[in-house]
ROTIFI-785107 format. One record per residue (C-alpha): residue number from 1; residue in one letter; x, y, z. Coordinates in steps of 0.001 Angstrom, whole numbers, always signed. Example, Ala and Ser with C-alpha at 12.3 -4.5 7.8 and 13.67 -1.06 7.14 Angstrom:
> nr | rest | px | py | pz
> 1 | A | +12300 | -4500 | +7800
> 2 | S | +13670 | -1060 | +7140
This chain:
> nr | rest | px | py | pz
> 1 | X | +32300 | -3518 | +32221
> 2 | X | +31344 | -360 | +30493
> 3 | X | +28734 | -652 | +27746
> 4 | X | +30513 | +1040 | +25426
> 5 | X | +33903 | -503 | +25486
> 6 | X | +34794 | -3757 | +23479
> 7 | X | +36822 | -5352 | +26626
> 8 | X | +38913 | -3986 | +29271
> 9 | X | +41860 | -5904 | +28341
> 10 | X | +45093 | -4646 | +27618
> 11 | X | +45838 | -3142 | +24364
> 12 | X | +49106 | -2070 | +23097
> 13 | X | +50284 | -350 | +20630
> 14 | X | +54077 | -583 | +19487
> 15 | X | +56008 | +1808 | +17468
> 16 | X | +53335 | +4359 | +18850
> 17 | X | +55567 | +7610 | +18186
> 18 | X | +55490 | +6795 | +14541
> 19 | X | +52816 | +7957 | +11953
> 20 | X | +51451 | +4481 | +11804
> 21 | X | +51440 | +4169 | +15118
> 22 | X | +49909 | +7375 | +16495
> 23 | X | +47262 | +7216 | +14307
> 24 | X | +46187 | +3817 | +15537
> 25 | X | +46672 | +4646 | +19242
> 26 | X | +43654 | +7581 | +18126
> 27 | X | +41772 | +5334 | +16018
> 28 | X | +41862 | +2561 | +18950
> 29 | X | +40655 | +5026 | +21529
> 30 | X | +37643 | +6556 | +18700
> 31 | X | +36560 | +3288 | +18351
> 32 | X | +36131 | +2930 | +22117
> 33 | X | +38187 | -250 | +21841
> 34 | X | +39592 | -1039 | +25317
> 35 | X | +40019 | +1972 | +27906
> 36 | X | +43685 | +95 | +28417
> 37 | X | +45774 | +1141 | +25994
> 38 | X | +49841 | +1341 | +26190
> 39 | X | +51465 | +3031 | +23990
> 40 | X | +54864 | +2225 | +23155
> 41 | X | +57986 | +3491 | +21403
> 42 | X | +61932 | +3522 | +22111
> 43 | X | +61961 | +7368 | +21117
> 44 | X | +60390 | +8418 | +24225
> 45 | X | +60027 | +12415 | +23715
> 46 | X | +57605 | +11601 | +20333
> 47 | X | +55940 | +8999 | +22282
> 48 | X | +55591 | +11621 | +25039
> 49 | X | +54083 | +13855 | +22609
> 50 | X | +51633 | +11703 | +21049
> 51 | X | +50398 | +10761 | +24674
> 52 | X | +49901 | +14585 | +25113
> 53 | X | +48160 | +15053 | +22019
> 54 | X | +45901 | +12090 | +23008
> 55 | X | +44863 | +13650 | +26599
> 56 | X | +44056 | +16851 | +24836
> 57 | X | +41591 | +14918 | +22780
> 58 | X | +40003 | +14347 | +25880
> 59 | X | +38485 | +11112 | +25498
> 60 | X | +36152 | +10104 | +28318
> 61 | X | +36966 | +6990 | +30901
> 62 | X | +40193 | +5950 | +29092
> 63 | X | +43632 | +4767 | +30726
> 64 | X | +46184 | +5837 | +28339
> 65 | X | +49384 | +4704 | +29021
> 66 | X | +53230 | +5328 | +27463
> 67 | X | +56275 | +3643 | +27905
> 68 | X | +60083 | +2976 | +26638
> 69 | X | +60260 | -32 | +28387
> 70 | X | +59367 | -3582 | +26321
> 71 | X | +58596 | -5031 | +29448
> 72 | X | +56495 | -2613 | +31054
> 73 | X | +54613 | -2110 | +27874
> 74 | X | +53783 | -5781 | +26631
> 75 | X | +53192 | -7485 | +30255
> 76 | X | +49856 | -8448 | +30976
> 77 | X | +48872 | -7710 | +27003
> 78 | X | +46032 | -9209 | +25595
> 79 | X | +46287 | -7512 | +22527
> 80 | X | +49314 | -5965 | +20589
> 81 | X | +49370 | -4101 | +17415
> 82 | X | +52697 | -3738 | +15825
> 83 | X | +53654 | -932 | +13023
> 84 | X | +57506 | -790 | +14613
> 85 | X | +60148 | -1227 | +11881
> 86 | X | +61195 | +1376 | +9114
> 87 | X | +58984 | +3003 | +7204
> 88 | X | +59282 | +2551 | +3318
> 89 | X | +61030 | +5659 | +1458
> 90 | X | +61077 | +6993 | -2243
> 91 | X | +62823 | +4441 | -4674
> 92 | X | +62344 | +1374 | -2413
> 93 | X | +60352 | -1574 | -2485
> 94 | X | +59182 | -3243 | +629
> 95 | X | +61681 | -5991 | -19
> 96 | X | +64477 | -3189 | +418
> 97 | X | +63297 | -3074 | +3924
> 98 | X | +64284 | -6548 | +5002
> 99 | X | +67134 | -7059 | +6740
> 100 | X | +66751 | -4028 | +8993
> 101 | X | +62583 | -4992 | +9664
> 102 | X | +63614 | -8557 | +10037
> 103 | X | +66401 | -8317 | +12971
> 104 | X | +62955 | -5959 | +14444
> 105 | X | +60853 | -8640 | +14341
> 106 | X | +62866 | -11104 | +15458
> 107 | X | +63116 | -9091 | +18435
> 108 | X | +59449 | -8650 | +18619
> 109 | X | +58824 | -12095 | +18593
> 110 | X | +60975 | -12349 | +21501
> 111 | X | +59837 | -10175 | +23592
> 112 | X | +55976 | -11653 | +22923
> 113 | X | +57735 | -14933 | +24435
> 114 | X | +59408 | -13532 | +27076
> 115 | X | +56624 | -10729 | +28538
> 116 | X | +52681 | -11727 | +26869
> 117 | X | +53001 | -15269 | +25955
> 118 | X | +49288 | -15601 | +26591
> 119 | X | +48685 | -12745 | +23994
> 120 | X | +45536 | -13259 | +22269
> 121 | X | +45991 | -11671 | +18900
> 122 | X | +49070 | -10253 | +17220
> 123 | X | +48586 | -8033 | +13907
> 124 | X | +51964 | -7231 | +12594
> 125 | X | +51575 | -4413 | +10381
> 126 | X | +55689 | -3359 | +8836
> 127 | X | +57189 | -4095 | +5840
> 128 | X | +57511 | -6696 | +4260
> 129 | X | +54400 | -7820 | +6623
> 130 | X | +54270 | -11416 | +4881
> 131 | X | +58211 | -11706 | +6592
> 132 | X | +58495 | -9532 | +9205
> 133 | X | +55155 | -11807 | +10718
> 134 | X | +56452 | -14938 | +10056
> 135 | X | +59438 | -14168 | +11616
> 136 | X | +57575 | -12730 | +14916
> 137 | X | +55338 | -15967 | +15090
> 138 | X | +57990 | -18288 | +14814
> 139 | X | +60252 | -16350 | +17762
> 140 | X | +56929 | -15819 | +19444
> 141 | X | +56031 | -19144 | +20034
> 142 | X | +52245 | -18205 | +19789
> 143 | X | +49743 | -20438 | +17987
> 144 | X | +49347 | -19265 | +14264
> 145 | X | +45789 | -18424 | +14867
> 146 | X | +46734 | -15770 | +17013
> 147 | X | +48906 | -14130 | +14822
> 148 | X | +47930 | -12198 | +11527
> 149 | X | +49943 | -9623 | +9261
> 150 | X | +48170 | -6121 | +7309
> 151 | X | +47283 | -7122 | +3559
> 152 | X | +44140 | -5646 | +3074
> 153 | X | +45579 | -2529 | +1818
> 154 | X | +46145 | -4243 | -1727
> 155 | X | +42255 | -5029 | -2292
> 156 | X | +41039 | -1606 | -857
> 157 | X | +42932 | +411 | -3925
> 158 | X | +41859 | -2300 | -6070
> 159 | X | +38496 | -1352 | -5146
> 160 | X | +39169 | +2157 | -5303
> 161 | X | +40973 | +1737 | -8568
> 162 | X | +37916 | -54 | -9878
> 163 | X | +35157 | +2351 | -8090
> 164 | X | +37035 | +5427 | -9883
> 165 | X | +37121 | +3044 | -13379
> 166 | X | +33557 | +3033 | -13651
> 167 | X | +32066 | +5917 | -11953
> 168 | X | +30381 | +4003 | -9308
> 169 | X | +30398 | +4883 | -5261
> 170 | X | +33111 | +2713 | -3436
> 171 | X | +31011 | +434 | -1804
> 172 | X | +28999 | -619 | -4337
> 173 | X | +32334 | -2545 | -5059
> 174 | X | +32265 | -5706 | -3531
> 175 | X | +34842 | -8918 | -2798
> 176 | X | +37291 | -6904 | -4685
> 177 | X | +40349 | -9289 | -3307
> 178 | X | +44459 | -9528 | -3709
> 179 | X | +45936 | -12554 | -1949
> 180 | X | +49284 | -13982 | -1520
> 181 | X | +52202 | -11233 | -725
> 182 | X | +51966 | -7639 | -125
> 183 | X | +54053 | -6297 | -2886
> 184 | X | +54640 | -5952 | -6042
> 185 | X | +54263 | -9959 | -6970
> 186 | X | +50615 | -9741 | -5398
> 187 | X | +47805 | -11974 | -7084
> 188 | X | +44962 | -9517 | -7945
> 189 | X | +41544 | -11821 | -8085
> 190 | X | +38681 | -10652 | -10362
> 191 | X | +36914 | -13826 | -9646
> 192 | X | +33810 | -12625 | -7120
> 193 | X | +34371 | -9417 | -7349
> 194 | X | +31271 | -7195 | -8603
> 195 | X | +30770 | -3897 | -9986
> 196 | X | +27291 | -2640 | -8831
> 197 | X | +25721 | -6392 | -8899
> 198 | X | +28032 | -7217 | -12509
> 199 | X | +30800 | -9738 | -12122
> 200 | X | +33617 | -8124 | -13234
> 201 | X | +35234 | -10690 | -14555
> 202 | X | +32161 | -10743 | -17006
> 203 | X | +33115 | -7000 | -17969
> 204 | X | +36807 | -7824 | -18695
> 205 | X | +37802 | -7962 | -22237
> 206 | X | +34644 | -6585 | -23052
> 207 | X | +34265 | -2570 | -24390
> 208 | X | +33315 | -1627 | -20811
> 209 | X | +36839 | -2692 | -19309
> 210 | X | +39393 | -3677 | -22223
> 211 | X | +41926 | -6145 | -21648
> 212 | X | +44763 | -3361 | -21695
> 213 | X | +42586 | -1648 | -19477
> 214 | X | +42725 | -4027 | -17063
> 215 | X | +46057 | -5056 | -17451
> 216 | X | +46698 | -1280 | -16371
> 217 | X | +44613 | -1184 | -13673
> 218 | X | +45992 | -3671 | -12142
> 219 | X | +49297 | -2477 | -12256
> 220 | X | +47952 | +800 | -10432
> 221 | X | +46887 | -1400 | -7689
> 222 | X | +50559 | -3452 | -7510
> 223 | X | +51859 | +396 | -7264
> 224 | X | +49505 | +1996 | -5259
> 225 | X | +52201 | +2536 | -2259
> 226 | X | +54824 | +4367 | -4548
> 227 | X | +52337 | +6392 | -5530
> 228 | X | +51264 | +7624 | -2080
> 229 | X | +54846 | +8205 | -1604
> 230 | X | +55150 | +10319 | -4721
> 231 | X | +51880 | +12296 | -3574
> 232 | X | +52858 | +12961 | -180
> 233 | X | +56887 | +12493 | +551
> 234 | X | +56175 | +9766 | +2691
> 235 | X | +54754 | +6283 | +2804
> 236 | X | +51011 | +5205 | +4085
> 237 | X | +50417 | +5683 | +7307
> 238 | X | +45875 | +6435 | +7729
> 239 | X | +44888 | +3300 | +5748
> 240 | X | +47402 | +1277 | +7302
> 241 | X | +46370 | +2653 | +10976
> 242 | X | +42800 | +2216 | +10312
> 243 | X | +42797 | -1189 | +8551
> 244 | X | +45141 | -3167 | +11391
> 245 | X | +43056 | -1479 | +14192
> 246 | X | +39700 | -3103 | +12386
> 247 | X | +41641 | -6744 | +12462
> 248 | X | +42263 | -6113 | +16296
> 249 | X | +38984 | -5517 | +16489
> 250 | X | +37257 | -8338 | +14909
> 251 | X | +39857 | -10238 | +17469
> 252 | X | +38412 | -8851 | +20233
> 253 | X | +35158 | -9746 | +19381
> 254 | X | +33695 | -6695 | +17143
> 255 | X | +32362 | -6371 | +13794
> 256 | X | +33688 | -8923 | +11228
> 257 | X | +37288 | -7798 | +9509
> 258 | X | +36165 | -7143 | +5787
> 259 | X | +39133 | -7812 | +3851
> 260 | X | +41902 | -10753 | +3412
> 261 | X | +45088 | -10686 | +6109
> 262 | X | +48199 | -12141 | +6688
> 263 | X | +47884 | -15800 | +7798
> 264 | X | +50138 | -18474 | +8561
> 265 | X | +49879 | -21040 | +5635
> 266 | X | +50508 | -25141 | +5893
> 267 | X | +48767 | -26942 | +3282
> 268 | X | +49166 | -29043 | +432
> 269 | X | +49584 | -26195 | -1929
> 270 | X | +51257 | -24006 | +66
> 271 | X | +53739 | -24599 | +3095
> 272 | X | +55578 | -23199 | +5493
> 273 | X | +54867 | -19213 | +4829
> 274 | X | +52472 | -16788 | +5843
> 275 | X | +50545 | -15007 | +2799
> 276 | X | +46990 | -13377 | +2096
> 277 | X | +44353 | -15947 | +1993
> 278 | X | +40429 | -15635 | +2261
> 279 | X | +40446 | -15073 | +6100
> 280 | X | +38000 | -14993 | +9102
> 281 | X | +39466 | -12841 | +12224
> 282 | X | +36973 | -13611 | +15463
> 283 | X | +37660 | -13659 | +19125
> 284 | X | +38823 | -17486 | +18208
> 285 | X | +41382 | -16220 | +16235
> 286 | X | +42479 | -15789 | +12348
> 287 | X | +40995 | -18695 | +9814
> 288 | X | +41892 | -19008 | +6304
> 289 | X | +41066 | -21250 | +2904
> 290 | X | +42927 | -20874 | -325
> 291 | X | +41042 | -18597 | -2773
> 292 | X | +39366 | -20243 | -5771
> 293 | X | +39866 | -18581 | -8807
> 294 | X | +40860 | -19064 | -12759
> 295 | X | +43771 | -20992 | -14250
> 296 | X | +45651 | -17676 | -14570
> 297 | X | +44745 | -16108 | -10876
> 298 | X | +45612 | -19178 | -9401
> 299 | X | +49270 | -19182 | -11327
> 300 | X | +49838 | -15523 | -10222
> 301 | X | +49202 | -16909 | -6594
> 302 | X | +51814 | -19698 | -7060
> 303 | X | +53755 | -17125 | -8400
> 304 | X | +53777 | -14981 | -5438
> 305 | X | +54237 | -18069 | -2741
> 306 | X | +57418 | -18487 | -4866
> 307 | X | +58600 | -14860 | -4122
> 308 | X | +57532 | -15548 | -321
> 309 | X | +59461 | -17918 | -430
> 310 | X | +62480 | -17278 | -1465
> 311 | X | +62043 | -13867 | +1052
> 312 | X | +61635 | -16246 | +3466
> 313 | X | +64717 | -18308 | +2561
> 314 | X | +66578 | -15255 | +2484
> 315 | X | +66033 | -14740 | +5551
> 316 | X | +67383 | -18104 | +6969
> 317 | X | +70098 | -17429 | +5197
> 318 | X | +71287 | -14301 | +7230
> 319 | X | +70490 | -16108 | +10415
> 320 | X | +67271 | -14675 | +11330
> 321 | X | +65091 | -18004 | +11618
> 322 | X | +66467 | -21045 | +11722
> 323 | X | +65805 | -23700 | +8439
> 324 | X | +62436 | -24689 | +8389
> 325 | X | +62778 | -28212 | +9518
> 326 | X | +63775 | -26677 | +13160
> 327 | X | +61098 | -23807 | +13317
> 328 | X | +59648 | -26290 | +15680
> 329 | X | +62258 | -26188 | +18311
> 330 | X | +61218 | -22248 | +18864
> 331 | X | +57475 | -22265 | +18030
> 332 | X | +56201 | -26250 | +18924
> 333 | X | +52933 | -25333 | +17158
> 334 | X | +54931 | -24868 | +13797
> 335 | X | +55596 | -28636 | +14009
């Protein structure tokens, strides 16, 4: 095995002709991931084209592959990175994008079963991501452990929000954290999160960050996605490329993921969902453990398990998964 390749095994990438896509297929190959990569779309002329622009990059000792065939593309898959449902438009929430994302990823799941079973890790990247990856494990039939959903986008702009606050470089922003959905009924956490060395939740309330202040902040956070598709006509499609291909990497075995994902969640607290926790992604798969915080943080995250919820029981209701109490009869490890 080449030095300067993660593994050999296969990667691949569906919904590859799509912004989201494309830009992970590049940001796989610059980050010398796997020289097996399969790209895959059901628009084959953009998928086509994206494989063209990808040989004229020119990268050295790759095997870049395309496909419109399921099969073709996800057989013998180690590794798949999804980003193939409907992108969000202008006036919609990601909860607008359910029905249509959740008959996708019903699909996916399916096709995981039927073609990779032995799949090692799963990020599920489209909207809603806490749904549309619950409903993939479940028809999947995968271990939860090898299945995990994009969230960190939430605590990156909180950083960012934060970073641009106080005139301080980005990365001198640390454990800035949202858990529980990906939407608007997030949990933002100031608990552990410091500002140059200073606890933040020690500057909140306080003349450096006002309680308003904060309260406004945090609301630029919840709407950071609307406001990248006011800015640029279309929704998030870099972070989200970048962000999922560093979870598939810390499943392969690379650098540790830096931020909280999607996880499945069974616990006392919280049951039968898949949310943002405090997570570990390693070759061993995705870990999580409920966030501590304050009285207040921890009755936003209750808050947003109930939205997750009823999302999820939405979706039984049109059919999609069966009631909880017979997940088990399509995913045994959901028992």
């Amino acid at each position: 095995m080449e030095k300067n390749f993660l593994t050999h095994e296969k990667l691949t990438i569906v919904g590859a002709a799509g912004m989201i896509g494309s830009n992970m297929v590049q940001t796989a190959l610059m980050m010398r991931l796997t020289p097996n990569i399969c790209a895959y779309d059901p628009y084959a002329p953009a998928l086509e084209g994206v494989a063209e622009e990808m040989y004229h990059c020119s990268f050295g000792g790759v095997n870049l592959t395309w496909t419109s065939d399921i099969r073709e593309a996800l057989s013998g898959a180690k590794y798949v990175v999804s980003s193939g449902g409907a992108a969000r438009k202008a006036g919609m929430t990601r909860e607008d994008l359910l029905k249509g994302n959740a008959e996708i990823a019903a699909r996916f799941g399916k096709d995981i079963r039927a073609y990779c079973p032995d799949v090692k890790h799963v990020v599920v990247v489209f909207n809603p991501a806490d749904i549309t990856g619950l409903i993939a494990l479940i028809h999947a039939g995968i271990e939860p452990s090898r299945l995990s959903t994009l969230a960190a986008l939430d605590s990156t702009r909180l950083q960012t929000e934060l970073a641009r606050f106080f005139g301080v470089a980005q990365d001198t922003v640390t454990h800035a954290r949202t858990y529980g959905g990906h939407g608007e009924q997030m949990a933002v956490f100031a608990s552990g999160t410091q500002i140059d060395g200073t606890p933040l939740d020690s500057l909140i309330g306080s003349s450096a960050l006002g309680q308003e202040q904060w309260a406004e902040l945090q609301q630029r956070v919840i709407q950071g996605g609307k406001r990248i598709i006011e800015l640029r006509g279309r929704s998030s499609f870099q972070s989200p490329a970048y962000l999922s291909v560093e979870m598939i990497r810390a499943a392969m075995g690379g650098e540790p993921f830096r931020w909280p994902a999607g996880v499945y969640v069974s616990c006392d607290k919280f049951r039968h969902i898949l949310m943002a926790m405090d997570t570990v992604i390693t070759k061993e798969g995705v870990a999580y453990r409920v966030p501590q915080g304050t009285a207040p943080e921890a009755g936003a995250l209750e808050a947003s398990y109930r939205h997750l919820c009823a999302l999820r029981d939405e979706v039984i209701g049109m059919g999609i998964v069966p009631p909880v109490e017979r997940w088990g009869e399509l995913n045994p490890h959901l028992k």
